[in-house]
PDB file of N, CA, C and O in Angstrom:
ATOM      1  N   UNK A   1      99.194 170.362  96.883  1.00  0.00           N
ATOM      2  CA  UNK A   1      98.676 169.089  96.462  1.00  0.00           C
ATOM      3  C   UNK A   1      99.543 167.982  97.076  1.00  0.00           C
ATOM      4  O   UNK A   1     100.752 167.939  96.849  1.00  0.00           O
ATOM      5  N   UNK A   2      98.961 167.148  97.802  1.00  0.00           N
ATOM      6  CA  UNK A   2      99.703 165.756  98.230  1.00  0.00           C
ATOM      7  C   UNK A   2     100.260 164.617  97.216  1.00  0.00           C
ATOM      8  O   UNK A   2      99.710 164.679  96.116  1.00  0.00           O
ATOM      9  N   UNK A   3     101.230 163.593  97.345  1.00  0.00           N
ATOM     10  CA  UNK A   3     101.014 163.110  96.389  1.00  0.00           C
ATOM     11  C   UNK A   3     101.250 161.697  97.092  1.00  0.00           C
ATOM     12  O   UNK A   3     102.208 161.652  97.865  1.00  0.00           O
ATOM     13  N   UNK A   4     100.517 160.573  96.924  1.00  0.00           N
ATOM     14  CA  UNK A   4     100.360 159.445  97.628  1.00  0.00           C
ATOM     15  C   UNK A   4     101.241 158.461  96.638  1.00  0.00           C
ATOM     16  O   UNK A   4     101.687 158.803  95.542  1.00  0.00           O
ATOM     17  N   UNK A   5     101.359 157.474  97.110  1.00  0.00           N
ATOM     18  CA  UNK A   5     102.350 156.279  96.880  1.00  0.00           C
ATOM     19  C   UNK A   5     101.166 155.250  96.939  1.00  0.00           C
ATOM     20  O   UNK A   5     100.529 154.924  97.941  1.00  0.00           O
ATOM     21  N   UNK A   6     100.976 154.713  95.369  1.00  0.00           N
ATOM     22  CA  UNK A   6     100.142 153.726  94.983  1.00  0.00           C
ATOM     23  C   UNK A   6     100.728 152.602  95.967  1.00  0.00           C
ATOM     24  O   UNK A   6     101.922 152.769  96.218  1.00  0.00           O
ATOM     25  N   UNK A   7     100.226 151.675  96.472  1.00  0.00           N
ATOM     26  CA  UNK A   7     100.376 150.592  97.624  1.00  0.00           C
ATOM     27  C   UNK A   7     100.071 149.217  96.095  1.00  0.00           C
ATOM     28  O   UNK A   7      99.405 149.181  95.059  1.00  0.00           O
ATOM     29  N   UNK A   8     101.016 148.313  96.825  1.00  0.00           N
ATOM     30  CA  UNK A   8     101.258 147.293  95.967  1.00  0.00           C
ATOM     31  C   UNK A   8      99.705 146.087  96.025  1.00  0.00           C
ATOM     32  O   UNK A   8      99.144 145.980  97.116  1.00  0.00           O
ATOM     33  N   UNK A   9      99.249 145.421  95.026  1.00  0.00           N
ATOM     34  CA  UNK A   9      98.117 145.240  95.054  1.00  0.00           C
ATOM     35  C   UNK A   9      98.288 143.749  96.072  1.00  0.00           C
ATOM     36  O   UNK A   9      99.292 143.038  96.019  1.00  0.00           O
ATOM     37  N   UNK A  10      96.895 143.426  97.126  1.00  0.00           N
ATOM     38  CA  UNK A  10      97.382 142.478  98.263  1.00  0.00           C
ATOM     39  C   UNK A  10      97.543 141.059  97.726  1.00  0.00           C
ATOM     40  O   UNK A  10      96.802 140.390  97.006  1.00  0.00           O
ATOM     41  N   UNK A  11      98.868 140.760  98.354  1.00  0.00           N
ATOM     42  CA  UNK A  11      99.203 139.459  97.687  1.00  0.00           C
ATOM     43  C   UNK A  11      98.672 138.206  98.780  1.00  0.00           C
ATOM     44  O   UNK A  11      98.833 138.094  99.995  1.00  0.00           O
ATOM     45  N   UNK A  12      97.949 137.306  97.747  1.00  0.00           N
ATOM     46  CA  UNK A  12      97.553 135.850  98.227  1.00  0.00           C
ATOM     47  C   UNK A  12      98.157 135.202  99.145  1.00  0.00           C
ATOM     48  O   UNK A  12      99.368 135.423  99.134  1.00  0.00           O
ATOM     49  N   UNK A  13      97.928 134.729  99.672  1.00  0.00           N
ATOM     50  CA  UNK A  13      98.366 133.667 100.755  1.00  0.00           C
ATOM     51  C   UNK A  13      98.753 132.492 100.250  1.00  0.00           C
ATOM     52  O   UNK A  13      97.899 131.671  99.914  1.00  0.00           O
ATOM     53  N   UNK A  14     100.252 132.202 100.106  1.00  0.00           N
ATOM     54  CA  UNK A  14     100.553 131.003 100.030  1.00  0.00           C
ATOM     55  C   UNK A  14     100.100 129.605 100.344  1.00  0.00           C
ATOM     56  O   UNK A  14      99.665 129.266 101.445  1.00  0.00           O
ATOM     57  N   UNK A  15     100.213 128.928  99.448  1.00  0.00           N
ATOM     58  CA  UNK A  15      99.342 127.271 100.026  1.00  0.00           C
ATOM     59  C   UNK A  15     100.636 126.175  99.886  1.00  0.00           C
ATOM     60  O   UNK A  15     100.987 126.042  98.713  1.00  0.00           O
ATOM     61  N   UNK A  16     101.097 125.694 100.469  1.00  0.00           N
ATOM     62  CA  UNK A  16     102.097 124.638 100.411  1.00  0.00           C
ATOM     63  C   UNK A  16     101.565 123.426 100.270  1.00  0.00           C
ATOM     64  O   UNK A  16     100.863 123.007 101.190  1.00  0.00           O
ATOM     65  N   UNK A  17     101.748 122.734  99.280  1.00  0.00           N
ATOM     66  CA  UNK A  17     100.757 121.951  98.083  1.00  0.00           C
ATOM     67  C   UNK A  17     101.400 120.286  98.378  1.00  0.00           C
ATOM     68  O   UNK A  17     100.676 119.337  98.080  1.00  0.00           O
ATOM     69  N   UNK A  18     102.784 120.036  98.973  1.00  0.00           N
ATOM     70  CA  UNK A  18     103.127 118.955  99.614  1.00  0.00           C
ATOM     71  C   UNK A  18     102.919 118.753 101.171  1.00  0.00           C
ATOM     72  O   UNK A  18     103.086 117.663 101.717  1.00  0.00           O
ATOM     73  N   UNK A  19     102.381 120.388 102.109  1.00  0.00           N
ATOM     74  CA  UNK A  19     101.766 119.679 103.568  1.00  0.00           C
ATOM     75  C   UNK A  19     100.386 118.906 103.293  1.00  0.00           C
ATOM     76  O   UNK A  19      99.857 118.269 104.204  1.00  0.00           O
ATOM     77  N   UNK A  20      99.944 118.962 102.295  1.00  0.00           N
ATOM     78  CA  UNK A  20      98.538 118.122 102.687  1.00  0.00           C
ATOM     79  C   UNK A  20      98.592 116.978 102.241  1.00  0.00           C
ATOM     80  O   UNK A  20      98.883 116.593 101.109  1.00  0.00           O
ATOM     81  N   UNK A  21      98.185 116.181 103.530  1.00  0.00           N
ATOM     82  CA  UNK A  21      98.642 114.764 104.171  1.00  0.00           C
ATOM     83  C   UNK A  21      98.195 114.015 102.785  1.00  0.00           C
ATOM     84  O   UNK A  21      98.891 113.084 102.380  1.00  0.00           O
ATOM     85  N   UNK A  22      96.831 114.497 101.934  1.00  0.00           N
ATOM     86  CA  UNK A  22      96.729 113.401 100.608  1.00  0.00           C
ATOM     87  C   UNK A  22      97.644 113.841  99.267  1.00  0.00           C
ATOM     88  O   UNK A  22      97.453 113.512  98.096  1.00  0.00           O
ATOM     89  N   UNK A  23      98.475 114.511  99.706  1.00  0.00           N
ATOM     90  CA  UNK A  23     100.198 114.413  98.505  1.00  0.00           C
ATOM     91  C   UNK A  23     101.386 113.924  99.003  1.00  0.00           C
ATOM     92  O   UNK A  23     102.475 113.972  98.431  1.00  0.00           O
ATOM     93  N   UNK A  24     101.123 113.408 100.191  1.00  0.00           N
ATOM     94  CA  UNK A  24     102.550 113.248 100.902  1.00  0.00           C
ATOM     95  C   UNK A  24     102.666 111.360 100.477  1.00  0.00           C
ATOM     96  O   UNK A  24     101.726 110.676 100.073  1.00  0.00           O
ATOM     97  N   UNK A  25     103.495 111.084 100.622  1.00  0.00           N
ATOM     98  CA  UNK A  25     103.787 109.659 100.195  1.00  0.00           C
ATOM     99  C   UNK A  25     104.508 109.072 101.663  1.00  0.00           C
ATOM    100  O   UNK A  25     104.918 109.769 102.592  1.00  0.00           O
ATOM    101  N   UNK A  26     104.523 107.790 101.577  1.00  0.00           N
ATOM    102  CA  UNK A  26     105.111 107.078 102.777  1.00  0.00           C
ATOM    103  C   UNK A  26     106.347 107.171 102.127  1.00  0.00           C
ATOM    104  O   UNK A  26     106.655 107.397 100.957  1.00  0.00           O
ATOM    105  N   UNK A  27     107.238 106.857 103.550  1.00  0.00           N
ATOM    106  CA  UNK A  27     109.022 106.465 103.602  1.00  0.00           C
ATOM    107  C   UNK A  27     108.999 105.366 103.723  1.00  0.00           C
ATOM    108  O   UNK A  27     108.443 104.649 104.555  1.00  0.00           O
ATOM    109  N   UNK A  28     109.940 105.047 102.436  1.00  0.00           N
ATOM    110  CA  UNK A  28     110.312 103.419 102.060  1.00  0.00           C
ATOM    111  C   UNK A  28     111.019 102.953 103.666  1.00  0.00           C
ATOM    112  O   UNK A  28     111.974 103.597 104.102  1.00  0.00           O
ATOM    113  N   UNK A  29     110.556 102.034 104.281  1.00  0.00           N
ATOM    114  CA  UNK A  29     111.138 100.870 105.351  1.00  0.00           C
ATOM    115  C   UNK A  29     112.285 101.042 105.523  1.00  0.00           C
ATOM    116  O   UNK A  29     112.774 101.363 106.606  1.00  0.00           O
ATOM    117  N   UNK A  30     113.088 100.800 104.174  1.00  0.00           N
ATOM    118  CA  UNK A  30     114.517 100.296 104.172  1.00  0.00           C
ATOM    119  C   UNK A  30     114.993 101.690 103.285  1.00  0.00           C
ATOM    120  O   UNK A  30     114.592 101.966 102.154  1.00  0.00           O
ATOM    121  N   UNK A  31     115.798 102.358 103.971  1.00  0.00           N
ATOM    122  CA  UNK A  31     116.864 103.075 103.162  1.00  0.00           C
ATOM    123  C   UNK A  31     117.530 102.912 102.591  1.00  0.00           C
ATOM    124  O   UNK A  31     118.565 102.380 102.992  1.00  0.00           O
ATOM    125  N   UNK A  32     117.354 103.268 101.288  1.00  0.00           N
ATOM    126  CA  UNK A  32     118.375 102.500 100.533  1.00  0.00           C
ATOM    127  C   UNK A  32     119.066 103.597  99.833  1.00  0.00           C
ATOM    128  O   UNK A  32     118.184 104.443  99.685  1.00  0.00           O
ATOM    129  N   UNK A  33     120.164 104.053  99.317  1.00  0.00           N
ATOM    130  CA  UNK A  33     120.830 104.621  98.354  1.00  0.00           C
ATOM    131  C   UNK A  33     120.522 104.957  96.773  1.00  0.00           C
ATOM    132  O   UNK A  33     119.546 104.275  96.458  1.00  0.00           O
ATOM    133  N   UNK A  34     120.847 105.522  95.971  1.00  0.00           N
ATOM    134  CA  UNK A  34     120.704 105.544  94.490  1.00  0.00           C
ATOM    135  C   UNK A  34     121.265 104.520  94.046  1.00  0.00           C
ATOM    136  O   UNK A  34     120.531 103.777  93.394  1.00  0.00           O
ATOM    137  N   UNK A  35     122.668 104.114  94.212  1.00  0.00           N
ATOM    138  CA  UNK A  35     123.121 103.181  94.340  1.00  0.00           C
ATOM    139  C   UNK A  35     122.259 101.486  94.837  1.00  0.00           C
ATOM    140  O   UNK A  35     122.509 100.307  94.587  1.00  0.00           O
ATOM    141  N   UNK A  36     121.639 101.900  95.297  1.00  0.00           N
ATOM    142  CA  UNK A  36     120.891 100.403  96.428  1.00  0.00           C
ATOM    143  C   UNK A  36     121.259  99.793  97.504  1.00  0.00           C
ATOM    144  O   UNK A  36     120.737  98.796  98.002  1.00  0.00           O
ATOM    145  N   UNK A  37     122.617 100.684  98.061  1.00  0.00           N
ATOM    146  CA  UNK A  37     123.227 100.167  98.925  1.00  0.00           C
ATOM    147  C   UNK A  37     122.530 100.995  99.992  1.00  0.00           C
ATOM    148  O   UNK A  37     121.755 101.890  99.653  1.00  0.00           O
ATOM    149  N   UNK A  38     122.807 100.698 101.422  1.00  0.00           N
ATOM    150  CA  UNK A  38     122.120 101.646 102.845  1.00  0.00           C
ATOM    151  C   UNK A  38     122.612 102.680 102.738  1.00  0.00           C
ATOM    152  O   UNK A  38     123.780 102.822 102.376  1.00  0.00           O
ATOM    153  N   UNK A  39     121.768 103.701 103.052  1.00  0.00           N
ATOM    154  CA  UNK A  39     122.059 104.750 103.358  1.00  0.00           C
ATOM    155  C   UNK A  39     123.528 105.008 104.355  1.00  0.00           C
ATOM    156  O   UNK A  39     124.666 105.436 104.160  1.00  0.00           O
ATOM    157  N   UNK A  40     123.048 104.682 105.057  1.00  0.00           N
ATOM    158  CA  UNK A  40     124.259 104.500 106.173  1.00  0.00           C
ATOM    159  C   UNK A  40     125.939 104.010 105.532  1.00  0.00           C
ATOM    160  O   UNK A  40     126.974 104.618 105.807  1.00  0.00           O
ATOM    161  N   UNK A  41     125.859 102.960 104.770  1.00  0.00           N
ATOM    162  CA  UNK A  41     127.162 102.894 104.218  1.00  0.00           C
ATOM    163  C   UNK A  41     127.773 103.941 103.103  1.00  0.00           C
ATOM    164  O   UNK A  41     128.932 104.308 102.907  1.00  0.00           O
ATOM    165  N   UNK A  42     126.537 104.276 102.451  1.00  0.00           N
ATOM    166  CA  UNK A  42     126.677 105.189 101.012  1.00  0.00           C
ATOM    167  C   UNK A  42     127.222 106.447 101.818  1.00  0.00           C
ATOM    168  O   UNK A  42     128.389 106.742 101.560  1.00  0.00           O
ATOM    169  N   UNK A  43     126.599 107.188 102.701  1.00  0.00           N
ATOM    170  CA  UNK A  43     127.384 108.182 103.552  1.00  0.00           C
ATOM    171  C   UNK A  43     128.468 108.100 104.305  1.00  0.00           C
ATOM    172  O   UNK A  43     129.016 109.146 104.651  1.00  0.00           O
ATOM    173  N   UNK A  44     129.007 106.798 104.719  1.00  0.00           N
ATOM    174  CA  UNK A  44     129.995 106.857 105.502  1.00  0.00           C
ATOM    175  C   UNK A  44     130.940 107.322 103.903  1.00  0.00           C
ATOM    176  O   UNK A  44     131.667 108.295 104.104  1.00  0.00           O
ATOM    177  N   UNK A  45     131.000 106.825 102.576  1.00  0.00           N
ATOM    178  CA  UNK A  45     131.432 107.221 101.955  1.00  0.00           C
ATOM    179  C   UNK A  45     131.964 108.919 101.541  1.00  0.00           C
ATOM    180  O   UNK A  45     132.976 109.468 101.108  1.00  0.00           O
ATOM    181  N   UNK A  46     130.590 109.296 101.981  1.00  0.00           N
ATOM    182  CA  UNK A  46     130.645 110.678 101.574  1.00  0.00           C
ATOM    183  C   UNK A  46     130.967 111.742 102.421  1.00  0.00           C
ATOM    184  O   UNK A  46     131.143 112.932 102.158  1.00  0.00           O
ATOM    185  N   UNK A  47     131.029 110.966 103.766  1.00  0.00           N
ATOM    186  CA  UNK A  47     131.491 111.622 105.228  1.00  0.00           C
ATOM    187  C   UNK A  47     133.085 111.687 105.173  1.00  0.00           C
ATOM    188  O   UNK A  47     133.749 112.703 105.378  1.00  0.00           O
ATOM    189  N   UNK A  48     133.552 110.487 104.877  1.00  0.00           N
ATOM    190  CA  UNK A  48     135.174 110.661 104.267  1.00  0.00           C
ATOM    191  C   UNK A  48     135.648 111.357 103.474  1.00  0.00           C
ATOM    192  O   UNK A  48     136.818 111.737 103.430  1.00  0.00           O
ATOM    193  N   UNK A  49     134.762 111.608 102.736  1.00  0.00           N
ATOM    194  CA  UNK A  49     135.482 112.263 101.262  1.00  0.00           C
ATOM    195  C   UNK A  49     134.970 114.149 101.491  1.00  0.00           C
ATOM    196  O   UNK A  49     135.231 115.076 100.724  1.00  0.00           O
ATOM    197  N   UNK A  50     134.551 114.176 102.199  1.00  0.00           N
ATOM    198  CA  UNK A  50     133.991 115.900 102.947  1.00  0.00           C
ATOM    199  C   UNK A  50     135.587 115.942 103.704  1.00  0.00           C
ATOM    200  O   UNK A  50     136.496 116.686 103.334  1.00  0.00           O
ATOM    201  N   UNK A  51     135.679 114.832 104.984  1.00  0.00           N
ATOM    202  CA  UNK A  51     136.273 115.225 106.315  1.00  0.00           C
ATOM    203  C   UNK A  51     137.591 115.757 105.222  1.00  0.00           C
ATOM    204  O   UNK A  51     138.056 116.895 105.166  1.00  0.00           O
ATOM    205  N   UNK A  52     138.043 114.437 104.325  1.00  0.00           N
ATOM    206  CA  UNK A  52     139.834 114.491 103.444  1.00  0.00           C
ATOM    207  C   UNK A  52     139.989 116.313 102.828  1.00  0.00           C
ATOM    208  O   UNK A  52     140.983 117.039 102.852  1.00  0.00           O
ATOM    209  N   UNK A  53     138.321 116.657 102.223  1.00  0.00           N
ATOM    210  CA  UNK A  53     138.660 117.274 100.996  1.00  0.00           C
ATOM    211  C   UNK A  53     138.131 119.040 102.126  1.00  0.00           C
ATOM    212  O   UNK A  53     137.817 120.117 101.618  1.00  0.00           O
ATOM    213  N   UNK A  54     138.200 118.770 103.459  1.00  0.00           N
ATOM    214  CA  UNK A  54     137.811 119.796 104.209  1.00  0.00           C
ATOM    215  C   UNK A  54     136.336 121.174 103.823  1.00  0.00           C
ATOM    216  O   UNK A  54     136.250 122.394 103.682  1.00  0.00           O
ATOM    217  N   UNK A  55     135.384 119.897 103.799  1.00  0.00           N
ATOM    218  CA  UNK A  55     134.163 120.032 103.101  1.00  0.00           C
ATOM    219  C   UNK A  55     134.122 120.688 102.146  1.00  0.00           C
ATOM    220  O   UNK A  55     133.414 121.693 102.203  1.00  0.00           O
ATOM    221  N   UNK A  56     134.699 120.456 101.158  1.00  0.00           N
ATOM    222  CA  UNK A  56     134.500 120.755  99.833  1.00  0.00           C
ATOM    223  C   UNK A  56     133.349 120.007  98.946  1.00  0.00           C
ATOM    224  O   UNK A  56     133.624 118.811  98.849  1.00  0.00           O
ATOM    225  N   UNK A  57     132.396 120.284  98.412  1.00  0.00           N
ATOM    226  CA  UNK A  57     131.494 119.538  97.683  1.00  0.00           C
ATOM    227  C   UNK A  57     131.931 118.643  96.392  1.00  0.00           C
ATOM    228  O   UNK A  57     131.722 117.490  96.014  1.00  0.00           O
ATOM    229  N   UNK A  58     132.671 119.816  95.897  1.00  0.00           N
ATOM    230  CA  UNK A  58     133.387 119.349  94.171  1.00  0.00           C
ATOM    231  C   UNK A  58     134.309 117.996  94.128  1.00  0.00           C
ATOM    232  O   UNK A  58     134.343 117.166  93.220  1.00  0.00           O
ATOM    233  N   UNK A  59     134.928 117.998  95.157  1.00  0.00           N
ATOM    234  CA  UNK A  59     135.981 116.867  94.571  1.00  0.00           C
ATOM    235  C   UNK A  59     134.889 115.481  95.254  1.00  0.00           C
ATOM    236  O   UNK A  59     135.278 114.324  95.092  1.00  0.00           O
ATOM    237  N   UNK A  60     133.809 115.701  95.850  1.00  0.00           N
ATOM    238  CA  UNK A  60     133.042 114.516  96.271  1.00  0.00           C
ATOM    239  C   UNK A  60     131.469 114.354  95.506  1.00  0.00           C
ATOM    240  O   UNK A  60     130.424 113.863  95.933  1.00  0.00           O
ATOM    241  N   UNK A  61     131.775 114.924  94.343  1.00  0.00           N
ATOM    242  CA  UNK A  61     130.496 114.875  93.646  1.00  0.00           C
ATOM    243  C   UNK A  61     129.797 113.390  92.988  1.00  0.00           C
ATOM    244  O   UNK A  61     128.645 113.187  92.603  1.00  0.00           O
ATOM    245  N   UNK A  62     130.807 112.610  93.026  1.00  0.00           N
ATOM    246  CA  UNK A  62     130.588 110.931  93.116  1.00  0.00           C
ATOM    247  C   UNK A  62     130.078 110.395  93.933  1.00  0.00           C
ATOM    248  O   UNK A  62     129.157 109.619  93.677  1.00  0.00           O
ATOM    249  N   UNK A  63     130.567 110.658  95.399  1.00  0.00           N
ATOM    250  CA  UNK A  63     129.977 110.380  96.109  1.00  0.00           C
ATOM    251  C   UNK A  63     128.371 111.121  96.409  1.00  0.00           C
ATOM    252  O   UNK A  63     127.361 110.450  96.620  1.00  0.00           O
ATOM    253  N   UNK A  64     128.398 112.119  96.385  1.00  0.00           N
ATOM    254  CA  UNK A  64     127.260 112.421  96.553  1.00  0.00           C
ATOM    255  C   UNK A  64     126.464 112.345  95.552  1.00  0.00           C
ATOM    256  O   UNK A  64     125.375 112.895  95.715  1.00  0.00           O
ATOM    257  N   UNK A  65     126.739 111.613  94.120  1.00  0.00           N
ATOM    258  CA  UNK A  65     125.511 111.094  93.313  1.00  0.00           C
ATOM    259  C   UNK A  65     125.185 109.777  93.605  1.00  0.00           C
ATOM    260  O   UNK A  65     124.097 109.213  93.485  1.00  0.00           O
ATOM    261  N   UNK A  66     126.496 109.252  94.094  1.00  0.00           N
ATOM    262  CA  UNK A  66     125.610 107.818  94.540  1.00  0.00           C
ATOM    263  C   UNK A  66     124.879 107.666  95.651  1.00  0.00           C
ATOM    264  O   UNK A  66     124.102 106.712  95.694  1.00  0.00           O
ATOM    265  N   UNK A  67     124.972 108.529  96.718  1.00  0.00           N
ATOM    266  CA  UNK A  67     124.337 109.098  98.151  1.00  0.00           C
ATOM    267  C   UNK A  67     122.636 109.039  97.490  1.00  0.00           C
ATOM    268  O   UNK A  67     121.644 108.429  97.888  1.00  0.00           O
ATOM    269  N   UNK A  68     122.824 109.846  96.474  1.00  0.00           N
ATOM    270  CA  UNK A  68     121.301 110.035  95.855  1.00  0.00           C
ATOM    271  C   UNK A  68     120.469 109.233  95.456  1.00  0.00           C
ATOM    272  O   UNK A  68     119.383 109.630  95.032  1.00  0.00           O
TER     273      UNK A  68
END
C-alpha cells in the first residue's frame, strides 16, 4: 500500500492594497519633520548622533522621534 502526503490546500494570491493608485495619497511639497522642522535639518541631527554613538539606534531614540 502507498501512502501519499496530503498537499497543502492552494493558497490565494496576494493583493497589495496600498499599490492601487486610488489608496495612494500625494507627498506633501514641503518636507517637513514631526517636529515641523525640514527634513533635512531634523536628520542632520540624527546623522550625528548615529556617526558619535557608532550606529547605535538606542542612545538616538530622540532624535529619531523627532525625525518622525
Amino acid at each position: 500500500m502507498k501512502f501519499f502526503e496530503k498537499l497543502p490546500p492552494k493558497q490565494e494570491k496576494e493583493v497589495c492594497i496600498d499599490c492601487d493608485k486610488k489608496n495612494q495619497k500625494d507627498l506633501p511639497s514641503v518636507s517637513t519633520s514631526g517636529e515641523g522642522m525640514p527634513c533635512e535639518l531634523t536628520y542632520t541631527f540624527v546623522s550625528k548622533c548615529m556617526s558619535k554613538y557608532a550606529g547605535q539606534v538606542a542612545p538616538c531614540a530622540e532624535e529619531w522621534d523627532a525625525f518622525r
